[in-house]
C-alpha positions, 0 to 999 in steps of 0.5 A: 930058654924060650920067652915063653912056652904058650906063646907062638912067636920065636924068641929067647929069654937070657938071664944072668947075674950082674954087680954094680958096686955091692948091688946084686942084680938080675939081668933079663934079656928078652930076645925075639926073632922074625917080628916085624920092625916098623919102621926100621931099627934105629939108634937109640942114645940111652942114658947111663944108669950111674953118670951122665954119660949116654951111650948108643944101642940099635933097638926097635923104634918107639912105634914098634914097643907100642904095637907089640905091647898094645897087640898083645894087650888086644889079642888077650881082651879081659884074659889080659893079666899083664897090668904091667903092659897097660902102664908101660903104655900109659907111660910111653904115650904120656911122655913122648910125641908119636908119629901117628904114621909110623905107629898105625903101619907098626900096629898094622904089621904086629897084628898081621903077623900075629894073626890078630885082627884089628878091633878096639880095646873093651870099655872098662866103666868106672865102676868096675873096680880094679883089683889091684893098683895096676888095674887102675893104671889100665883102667886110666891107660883104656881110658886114655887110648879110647878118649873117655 
């Protein structure tokens, strides 16, 4: 099935079931194609979710998660009701060290391909209530990205 109908760029979402040990989960891969890698696909070493072992996969570099995540997070504004997007970026900026290179060519690549024009996120002031808990994760993330 595509990721998602309204969307413009090509991609697929497989879901499937999956057991670990009695734990019943759902497993959802989101697969795209055509969008821009920058810098270069990498290996990525991943932990194991049940031992200490790490395993390696080849995925999209730090850089390029951001790019996509913050693109789309500007190319929607305030229609934006994706809160999660702010948190996986305030949780992505807060916990690794960034190239600022490497993340200004992955932004500039995103927004080119996607059409979007490069523009700052709104400000969000203080006394606007979030309405939800993950409004206040954006609302700290906006923070955060515009130095307030």
């Amino acid at each position: 099935m595509p990721i998602r109908e309204e969307d413009e760029y090509h991609g697929l979402r497989l879901v499937m079931g999956a057991v670990i040990a009695r734990a019943r989960l759902k497993l959802q891969l989101d697969v795209s194609f055509g969008d821009p890698i920058t810098p270069e696909p990498q290996v990525i070493d991943y932990p194991q979710q049940l031992s200490a072992e790490r395993f390696q996969i080849f995925g999209y570099p730090l850089a390029t998660v951001i790019a996509e995540k913050l693109s789309t997070a500007v190319a929607l504004g305030d229609l934006n009701t994706r809160d999660r997007d702010y948190a996986d970026l305030f949780r992505l900026v807060s916990l690794h060290d960034l190239d600022g290179g490497e993340l200004t060519a992955a932004l500039n690549a995103t927004a080119a391909h996607r059409g979007n024009t490069s523009r700052s996120i709104p400000h969000i002031s203080r006394e606007q209530r979030p309405r939800s808990a993950q409004g206040g994760v954006r609302l700290r993330m906006v923070e955060t990205i515009n130095g307030v």
